[in-house]
C-alpha positions as CSV (number, residue, x, y, z in Angstrom):
1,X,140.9,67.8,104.1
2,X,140.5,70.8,102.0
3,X,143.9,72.0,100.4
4,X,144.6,75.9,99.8
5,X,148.0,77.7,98.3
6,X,148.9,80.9,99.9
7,X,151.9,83.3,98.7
8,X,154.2,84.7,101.5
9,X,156.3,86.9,99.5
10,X,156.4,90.4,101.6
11,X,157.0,91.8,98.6
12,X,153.4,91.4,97.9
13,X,151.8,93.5,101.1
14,X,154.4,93.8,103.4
15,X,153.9,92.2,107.0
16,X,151.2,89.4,107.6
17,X,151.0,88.9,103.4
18,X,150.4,84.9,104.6
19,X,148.6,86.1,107.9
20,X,146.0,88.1,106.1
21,X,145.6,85.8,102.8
22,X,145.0,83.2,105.5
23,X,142.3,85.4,107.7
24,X,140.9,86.8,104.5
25,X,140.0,82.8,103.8
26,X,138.6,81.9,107.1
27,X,137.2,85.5,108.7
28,X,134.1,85.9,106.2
29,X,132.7,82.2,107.5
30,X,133.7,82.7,110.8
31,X,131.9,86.2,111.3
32,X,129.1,84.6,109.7
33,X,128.7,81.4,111.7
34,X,130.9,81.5,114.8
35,X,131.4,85.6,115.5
36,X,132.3,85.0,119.0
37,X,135.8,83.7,117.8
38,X,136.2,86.8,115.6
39,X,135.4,88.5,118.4
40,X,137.5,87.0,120.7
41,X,140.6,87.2,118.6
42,X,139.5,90.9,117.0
43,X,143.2,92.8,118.0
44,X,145.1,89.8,116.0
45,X,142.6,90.1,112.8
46,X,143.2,93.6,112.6
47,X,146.9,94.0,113.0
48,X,147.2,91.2,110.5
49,X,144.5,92.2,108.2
50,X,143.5,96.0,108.4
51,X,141.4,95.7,105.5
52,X,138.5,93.3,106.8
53,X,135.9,94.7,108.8
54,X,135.1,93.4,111.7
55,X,133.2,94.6,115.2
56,X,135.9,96.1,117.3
57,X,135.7,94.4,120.9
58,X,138.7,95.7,122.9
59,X,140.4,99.2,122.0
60,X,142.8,101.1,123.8
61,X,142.5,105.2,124.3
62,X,145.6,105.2,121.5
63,X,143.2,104.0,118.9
64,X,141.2,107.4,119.2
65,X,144.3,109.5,118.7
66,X,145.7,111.1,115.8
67,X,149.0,109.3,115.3
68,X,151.0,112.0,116.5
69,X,149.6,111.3,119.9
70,X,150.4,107.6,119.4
71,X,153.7,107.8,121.1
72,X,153.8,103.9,122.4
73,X,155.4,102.1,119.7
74,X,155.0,98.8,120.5
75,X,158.2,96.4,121.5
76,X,159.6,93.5,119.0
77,X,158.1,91.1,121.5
78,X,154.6,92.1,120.5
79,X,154.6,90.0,117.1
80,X,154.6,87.0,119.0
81,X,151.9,88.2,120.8
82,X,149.6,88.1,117.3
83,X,150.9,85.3,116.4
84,X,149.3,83.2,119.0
85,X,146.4,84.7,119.0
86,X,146.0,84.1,115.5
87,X,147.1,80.5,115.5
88,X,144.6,80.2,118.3
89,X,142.1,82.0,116.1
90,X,143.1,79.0,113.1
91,X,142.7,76.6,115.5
92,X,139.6,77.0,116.7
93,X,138.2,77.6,113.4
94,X,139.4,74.7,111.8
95,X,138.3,72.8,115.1
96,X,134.6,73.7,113.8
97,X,134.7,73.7,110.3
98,X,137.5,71.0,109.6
99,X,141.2,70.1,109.0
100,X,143.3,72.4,106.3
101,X,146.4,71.8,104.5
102,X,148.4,74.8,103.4
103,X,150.8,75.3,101.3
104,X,152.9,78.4,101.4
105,X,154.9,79.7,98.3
106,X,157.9,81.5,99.1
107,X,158.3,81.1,102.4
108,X,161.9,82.2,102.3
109,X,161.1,85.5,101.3
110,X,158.3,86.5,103.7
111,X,158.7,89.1,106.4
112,X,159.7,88.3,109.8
113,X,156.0,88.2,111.0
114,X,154.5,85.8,108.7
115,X,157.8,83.7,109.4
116,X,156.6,83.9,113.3
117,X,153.4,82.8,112.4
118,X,154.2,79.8,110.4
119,X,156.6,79.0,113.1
120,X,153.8,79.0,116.0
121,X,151.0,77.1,113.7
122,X,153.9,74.2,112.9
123,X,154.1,74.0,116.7
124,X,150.7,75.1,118.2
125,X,148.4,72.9,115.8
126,X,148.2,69.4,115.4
127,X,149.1,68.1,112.2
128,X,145.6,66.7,111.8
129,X,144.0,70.1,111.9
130,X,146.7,72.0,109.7
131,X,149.2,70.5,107.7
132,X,152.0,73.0,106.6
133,X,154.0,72.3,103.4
134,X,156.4,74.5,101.8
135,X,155.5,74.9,98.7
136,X,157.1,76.4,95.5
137,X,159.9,79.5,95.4
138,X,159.6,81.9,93.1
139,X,160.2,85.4,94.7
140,X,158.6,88.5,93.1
141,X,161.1,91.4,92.0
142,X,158.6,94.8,92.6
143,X,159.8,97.3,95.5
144,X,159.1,96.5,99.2
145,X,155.8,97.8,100.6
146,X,156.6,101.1,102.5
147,X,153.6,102.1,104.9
148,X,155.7,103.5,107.2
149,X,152.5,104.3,109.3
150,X,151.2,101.2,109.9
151,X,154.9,99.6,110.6
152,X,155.5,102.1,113.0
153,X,152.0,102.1,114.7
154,X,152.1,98.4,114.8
155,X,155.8,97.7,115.7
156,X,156.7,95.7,112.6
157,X,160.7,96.9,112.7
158,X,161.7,94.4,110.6
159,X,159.6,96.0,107.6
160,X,160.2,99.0,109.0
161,X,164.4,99.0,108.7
162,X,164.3,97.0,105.6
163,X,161.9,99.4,103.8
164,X,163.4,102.2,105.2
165,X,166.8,102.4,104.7
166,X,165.9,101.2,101.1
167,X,163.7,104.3,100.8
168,X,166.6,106.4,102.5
169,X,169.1,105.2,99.9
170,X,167.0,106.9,96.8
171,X,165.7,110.1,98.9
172,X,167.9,113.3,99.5
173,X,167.7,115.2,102.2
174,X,166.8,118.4,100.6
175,X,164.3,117.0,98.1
176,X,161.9,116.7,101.5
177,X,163.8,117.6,104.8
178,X,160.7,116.8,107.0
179,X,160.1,113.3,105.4
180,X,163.9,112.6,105.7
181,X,164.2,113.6,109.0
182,X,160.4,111.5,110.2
183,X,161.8,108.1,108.4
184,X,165.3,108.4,109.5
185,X,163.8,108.8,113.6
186,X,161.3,105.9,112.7
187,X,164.1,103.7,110.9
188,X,166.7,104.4,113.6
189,X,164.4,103.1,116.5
190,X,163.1,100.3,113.9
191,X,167.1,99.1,114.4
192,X,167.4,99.4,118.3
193,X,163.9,97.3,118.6
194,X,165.8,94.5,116.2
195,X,169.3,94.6,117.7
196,X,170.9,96.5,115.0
197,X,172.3,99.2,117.2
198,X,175.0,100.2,115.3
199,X,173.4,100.8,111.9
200,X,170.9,102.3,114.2
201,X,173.8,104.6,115.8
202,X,175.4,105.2,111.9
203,X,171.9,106.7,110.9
204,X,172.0,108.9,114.1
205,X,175.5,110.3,113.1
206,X,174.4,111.0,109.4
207,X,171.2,113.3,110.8
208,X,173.5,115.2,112.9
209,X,175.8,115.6,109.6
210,X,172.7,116.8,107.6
211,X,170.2,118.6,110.0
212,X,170.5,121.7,111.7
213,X,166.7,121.3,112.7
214,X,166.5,121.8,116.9
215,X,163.8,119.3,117.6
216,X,165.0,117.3,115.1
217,X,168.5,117.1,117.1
218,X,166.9,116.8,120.2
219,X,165.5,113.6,119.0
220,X,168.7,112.0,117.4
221,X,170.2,112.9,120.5
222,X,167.4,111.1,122.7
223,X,167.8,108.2,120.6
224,X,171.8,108.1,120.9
225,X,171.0,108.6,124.7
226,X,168.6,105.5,124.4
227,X,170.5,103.1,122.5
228,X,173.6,103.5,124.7
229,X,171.3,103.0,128.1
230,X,169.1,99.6,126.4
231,X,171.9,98.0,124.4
232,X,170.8,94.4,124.5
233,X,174.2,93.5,124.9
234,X,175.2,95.0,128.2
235,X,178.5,95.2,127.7
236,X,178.0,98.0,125.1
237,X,175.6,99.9,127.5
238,X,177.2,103.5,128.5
239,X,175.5,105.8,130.7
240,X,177.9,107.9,131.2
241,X,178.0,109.0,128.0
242,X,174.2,109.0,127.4
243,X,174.2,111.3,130.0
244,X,175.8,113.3,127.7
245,X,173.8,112.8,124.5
246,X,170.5,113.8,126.7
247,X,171.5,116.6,128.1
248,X,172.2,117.6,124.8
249,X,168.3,116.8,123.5
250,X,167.4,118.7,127.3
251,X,169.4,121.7,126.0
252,X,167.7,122.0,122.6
253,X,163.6,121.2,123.8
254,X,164.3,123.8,126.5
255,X,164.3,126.1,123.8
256,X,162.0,125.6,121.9
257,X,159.4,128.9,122.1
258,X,155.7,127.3,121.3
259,X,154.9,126.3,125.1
260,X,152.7,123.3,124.0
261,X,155.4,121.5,121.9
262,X,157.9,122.7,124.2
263,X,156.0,120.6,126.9
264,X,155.8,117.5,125.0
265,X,158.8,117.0,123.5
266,X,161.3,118.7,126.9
267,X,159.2,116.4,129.0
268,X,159.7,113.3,126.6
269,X,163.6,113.9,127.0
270,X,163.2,114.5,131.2
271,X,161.4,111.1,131.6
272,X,164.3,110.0,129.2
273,X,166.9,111.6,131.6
274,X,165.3,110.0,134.1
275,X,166.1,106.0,133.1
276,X,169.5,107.5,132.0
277,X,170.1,108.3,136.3
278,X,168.5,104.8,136.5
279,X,171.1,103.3,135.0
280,X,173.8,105.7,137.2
281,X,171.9,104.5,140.6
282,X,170.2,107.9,141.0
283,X,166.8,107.4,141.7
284,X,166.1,110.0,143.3
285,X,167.3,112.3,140.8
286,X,165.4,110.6,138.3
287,X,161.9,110.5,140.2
288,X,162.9,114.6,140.3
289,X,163.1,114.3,136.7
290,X,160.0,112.6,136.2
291,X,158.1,115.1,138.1
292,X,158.9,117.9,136.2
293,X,157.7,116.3,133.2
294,X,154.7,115.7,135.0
295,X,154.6,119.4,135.5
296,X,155.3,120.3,132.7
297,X,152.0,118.3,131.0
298,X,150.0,118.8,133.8
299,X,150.5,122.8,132.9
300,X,150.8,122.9,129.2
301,X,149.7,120.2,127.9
302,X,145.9,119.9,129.2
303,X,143.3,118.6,126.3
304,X,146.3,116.9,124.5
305,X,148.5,114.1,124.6
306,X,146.8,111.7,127.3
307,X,149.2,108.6,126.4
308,X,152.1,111.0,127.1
309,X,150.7,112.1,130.7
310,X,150.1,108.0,131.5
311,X,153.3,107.2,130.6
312,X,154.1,109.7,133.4
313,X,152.8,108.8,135.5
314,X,153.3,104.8,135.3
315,X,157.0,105.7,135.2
316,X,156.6,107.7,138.4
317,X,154.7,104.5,140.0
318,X,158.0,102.3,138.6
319,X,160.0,104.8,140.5
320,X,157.7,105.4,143.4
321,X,157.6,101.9,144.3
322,X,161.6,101.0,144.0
323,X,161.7,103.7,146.5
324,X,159.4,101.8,148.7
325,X,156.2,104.1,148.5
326,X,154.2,101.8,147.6
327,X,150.8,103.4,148.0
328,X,151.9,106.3,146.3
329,X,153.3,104.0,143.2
330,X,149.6,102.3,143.8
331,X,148.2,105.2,143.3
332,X,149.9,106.6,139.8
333,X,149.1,103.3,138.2
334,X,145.4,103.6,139.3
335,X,145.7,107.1,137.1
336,X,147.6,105.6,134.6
337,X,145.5,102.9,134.3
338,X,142.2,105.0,134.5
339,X,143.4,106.9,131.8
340,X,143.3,103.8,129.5
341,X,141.6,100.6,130.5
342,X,142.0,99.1,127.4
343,X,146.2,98.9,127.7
344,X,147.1,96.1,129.1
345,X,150.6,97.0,130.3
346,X,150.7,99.1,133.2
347,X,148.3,95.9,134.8
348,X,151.0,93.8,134.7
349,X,153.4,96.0,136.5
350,X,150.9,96.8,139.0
351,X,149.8,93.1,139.6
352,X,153.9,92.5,140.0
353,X,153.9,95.4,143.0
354,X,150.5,93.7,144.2
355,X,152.2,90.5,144.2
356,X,155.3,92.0,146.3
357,X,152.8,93.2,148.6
358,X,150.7,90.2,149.1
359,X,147.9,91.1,147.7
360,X,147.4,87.9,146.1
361,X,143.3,88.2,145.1
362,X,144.4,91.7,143.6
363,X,147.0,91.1,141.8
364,X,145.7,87.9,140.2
365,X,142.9,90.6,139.2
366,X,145.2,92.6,137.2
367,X,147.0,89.3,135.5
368,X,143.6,88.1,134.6
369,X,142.8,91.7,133.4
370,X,146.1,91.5,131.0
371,X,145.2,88.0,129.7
372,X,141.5,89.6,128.8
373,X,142.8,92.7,127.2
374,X,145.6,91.3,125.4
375,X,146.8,88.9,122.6
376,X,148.2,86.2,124.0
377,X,150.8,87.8,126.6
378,X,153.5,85.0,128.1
379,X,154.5,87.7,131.1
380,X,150.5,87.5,132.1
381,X,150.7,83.5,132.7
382,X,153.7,83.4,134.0
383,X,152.9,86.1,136.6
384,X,149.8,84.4,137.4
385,X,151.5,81.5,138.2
386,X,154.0,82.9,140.5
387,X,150.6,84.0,142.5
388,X,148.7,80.4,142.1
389,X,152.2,79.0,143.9
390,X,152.1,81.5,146.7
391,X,148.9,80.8,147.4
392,X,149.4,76.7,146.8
393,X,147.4,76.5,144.2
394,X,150.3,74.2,142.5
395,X,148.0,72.4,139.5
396,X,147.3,75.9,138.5
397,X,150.7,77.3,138.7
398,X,151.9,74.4,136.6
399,X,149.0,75.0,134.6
400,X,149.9,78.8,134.1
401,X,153.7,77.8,133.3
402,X,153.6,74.8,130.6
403,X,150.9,77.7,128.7
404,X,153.7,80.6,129.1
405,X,156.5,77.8,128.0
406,X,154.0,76.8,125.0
407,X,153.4,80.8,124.0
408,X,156.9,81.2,123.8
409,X,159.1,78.3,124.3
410,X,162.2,80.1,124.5
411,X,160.9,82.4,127.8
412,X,164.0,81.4,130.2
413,X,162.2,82.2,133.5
414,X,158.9,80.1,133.3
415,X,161.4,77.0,133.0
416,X,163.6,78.1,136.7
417,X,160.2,77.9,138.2
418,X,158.4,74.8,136.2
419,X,161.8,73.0,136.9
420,X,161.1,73.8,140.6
421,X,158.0,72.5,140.8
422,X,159.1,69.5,139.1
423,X,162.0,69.0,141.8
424,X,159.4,69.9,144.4
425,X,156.9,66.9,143.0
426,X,160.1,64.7,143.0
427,X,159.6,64.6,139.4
428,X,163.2,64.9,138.8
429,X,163.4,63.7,135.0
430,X,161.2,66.7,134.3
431,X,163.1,68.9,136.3
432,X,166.0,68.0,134.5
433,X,164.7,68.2,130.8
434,X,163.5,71.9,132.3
435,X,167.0,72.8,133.7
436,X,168.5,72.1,130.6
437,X,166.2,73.4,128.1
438,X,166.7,76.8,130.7
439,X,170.5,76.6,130.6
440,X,170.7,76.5,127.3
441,X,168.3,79.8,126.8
442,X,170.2,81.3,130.1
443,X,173.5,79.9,130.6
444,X,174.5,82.1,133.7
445,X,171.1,81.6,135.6
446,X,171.8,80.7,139.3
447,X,168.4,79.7,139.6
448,X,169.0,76.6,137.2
449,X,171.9,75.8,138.4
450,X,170.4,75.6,142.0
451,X,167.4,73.2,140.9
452,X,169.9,71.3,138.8
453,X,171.9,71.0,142.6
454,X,168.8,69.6,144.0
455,X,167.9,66.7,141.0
456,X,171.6,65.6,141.3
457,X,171.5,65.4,145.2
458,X,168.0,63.6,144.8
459,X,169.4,61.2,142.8
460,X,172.3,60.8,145.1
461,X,175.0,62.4,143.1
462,X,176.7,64.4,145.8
463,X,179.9,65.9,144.2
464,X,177.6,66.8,141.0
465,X,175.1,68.5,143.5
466,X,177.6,70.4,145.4
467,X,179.8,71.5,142.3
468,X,176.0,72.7,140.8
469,X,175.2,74.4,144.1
470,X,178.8,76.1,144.3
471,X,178.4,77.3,140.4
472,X,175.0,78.3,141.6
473,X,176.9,80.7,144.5
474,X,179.4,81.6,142.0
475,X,176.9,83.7,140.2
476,X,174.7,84.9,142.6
477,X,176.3,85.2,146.2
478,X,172.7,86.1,147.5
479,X,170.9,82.9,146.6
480,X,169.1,81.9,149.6
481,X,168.3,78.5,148.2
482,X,171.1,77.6,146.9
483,X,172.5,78.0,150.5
484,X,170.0,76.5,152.8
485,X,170.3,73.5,149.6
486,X,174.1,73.4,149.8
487,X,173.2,73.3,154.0
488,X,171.0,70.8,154.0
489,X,173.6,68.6,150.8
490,X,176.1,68.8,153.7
491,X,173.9,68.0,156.9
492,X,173.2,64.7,154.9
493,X,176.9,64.2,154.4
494,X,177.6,64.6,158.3
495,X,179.2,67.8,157.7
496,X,177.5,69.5,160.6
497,X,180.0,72.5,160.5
498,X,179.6,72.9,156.7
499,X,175.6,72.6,157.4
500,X,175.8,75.2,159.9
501,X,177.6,77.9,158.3
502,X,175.4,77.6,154.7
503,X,171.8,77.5,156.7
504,X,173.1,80.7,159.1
505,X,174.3,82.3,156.0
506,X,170.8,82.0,154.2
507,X,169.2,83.0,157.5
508,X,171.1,86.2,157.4
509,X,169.7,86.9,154.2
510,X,166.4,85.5,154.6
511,X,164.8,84.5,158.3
512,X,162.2,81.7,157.8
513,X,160.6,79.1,160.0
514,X,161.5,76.6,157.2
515,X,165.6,77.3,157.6
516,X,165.1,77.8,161.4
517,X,163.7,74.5,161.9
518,X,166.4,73.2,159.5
519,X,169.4,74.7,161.4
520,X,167.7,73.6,164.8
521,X,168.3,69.9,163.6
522,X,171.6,70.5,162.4
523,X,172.5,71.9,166.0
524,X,170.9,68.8,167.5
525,X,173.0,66.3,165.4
526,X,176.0,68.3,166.6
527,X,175.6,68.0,170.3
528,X,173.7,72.0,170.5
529,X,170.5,71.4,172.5
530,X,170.1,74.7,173.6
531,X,171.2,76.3,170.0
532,X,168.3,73.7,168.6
533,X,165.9,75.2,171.0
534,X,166.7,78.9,170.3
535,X,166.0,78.3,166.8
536,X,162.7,76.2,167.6
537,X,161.6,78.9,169.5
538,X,161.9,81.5,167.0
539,X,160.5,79.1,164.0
540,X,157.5,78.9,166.2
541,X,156.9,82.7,166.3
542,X,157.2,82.6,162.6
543,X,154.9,79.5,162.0
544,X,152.9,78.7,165.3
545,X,150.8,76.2,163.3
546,X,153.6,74.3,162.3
547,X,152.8,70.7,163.6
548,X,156.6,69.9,162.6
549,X,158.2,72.7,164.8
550,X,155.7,72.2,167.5
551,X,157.0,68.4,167.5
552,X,160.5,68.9,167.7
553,X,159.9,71.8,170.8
554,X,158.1,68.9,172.6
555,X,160.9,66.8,172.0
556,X,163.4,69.7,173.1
């Protein structure tokens, strides 16, 4: 096994200093003997490691911008992303040429992207292919790397607020008002992206005390607006008053006299206004919103800025389609997406509408297109999945899940619906180890706390079941499940009122031959033949195949 020693110290080269020391050892042979893995992984080995030259397989229309243009910074979320596809990248290259042990010096001291990454190769590769050891700590002393560029292009926040706000403390504002007021916007959002909304909001407060600059304003005020609409913690969300901070940014870009930049930056703040009336239940107002921006681009703005137009117009689809247009939300992702192939986002929202629709073969297309496009992308699997269930494919949609829930073992979602399948399977020990492994990511999910209802009542644990079920209610009043469960707990009980009153209150949410048929038994057991045969009936307009409907009519 060959041995190397690789220094993680950020202070060295910033973000990836391990990833790209690593990729700088393995790339040259790789491209050399094996380029189809280079190829395959090409996104990853260029974030990490700018400086090795590689063919370029899959670009998106940002990449041919000037960085002004560049206006989707991408989300914390994203590093994750590289990480996998780099330890995929390691593993397949160690799978050829042969197992590795690395040790990594100052570990401690390495930014949060080469911490990611040691994290996912300790628990993507087996031991016998790469062996991690920590290795000795002796932390450098020189300043941080500061290419501000590359962390903002690339979303490395981390970097970006830690090397910021150090630069900030040495620069004065009058010594380079532009540069101040560029760095303090990039810092600021560097601290939403990481959670640090208040020392984002404190750097907000200090531009307004030292800039009299209009767009300048405009976009502290668009970032106040922002933090106080996205606050991770809800509680501290306020849209009242970021209502107030963008009108203010509204206000100033309205004013501005160049038409172009007037264009841009006013129709940044509108489709900013717009998630603000989101958030206050106008939609309308904010689809309204939205189209003036549009507008505005469409006039002004020809020849320049394309990634602001699709951003548009993918917001207008969002919009379009929680108003139930549908075609017309179809139809603004097919120009967003036209507009740049090689972004793999606005495919997954559209492949979520497709889904909605029932557009199974469709939407699979655009999940498959994500997962082609994209580093590994947890969202893509797990949205596949949802369509290999609906469609029964139920190997596959396991399949899709356990890869989501190894991409990112801490994505709450994939384990409600792996849990489910479990239960389904009458797997239950699985279902449980999935409900609590959930819970303990999502405390308050109803859907947990449904499955966990159904493993208890499997395994004959009534009161567990129905206090599960109840909790389950409790937290989401709406849960068809957890009522035509709680129905069904109680039928087997002999509570045929209780059993009653649970399946007709999922029915008035959600009419399906499945709680039909259910309720018609329930009516039988209580002595209602001619209830039972009502609901038969109907079941059998909802599911005329049904050989277990057409049974029970024969019998009625």
């Amino acid at each position: 096994m060959d041995t190397i020693v690789l220094d993680a110290d950020r202070r060295l080269h910033g973000p990836y200093t391990l990833g790209a020391a690593l990729l700088d050892r393995l790339v040259p042979e790789a491209l050399d003997r094996w380029p189809d893995l280079v190829a395959a992984h090409d996104i990853e080995i260029r974030v990490a490691a700018p400086h090795l030259e590689i063919p370029v397989r899959r670009r998106s229309l940002a990449d041919s911008l000037p960085r002004a243009q560049r206006i989707l910074i991408p989300g914390a979320r994203r590093t994750l992303r590289i990480a996998n596809g780099l330890a995929e990248f390691v593993r397949d290259h160690l799978g050829r040429s042969g197992p590795l042990t690395l040790t990594v010096d100052n570990l401690d001291e390495a930014d949060p992207t080469d911490t990611e990454l040691a994290e996912v190769l300790g628990r993507r590769l087996d031991p016998g292919l790469l062996r991690l050891v920590r290795g000795r700590s002796v932390p450098g002393t020189g300043p941080l790397r500061a290419d501000f560029d590359r962390f903002r292009d690339e979303g490395f926040h981390h970097a970006m607020a830690e090397a910021g706000l150090e630069a900030l403390r040495g620069m004065a504002y009058e010594s380079d008002p532009e540069g101040w007021r560029r760095l303090v916007e990039r810092v600021a959002g560097a601290l939403e992206a990481i959670e640090r909304e208040d020392e984002a909001r404190a750097l907000y407060d200090r531009a307004r005390r030292e800039s009299t600059d209009p767009k300048h304003r405009a976009t502290i005020a668009y970032g106040t607006a922002m933090l106080l609409v996205r606050h991770h913690d809800p509680a501290q969300r306020d849209a009242e008053q970021a209502l107030a901070w963008i009108n203010e940014a509204v206000a100033l870009t309205s004013l501005l006299p160049d038409p172009r930049v007037r264009a841009f930056h006013l129709g940044f703040d509108l489709n900013g206004k717009a998630l603000v009336e989101v958030r206050r239940g106008r939609r309308d107002a904010a689809l309204a919103l939205v189209q003036e921006a549009i507008d505005l681009a469409e006039q002004d703005l020809r020849g320049e800025h394309p990634v602001h137009r699709l951003v548009l117009y993918a917001n207008r689809a969002q919009l379009m389609a929680m108003a139930g247009r549908t075609q017309e939300a179809l139809a603004d992702y097919a120009i967003a997406i036209g507009a740049d192939p090689g972004y793999p986002d606005y495919y997954l929202d559209r492949g979520s509408l497709l889904h909605k629709l029932g557009e199974y073969d469709h939407a699979l297309a655009d999940f498959e297109a994500v997962i082609r496009l994209s580093p590994p992308f947890p969202e893509a699997y797990y949205n596949r999945a949802e369509v290999r269930f609906a469609t029964g494919d139920l190997d596959g949609a396991r399949a899709d899940l356990d890869h989501t829930l190894e991409l990112d073992p801490e994505f709450a979602p994939a384990y409600v619906n792996r849990s489910g399948l479990h239960a389904a399977a009458g797997a239950y020990d699985l279902a449980r180890q999935d409900v609590e492994r959930g819970l303990a990511l999502d405390p308050r999910s109803p859907h947990l706390m449904c499955v966990l209802g159904q493993v208890e009542a499997a395994e004959g644990r009534q009161a567990e079941a129905m206090a599960a079920f109840d909790a389950a209610l409790d937290l989401d009043p709406d849960l068809v499940a957890a009522w035509a469960s709680r129905g069904a707990l109680a039928f087997e009980s002999g509570d045929h009122a209780a059993a009653l009153s649970d399946l007709t209150r999922a029915l008035k949410l959600a009419e399906t031959a499945e709680l039909l048929f259910n309720r018609a038994l329930v009516h039988r057991a209580a002595g209602r033949a001619e209830e039972a045969a009502q609901d038969l009936l109907r079941a059998a307009e909802l599911a005329p195949d049904d050989p277990d409907i057409a049974r029970e009519l024969a019998r009625a």
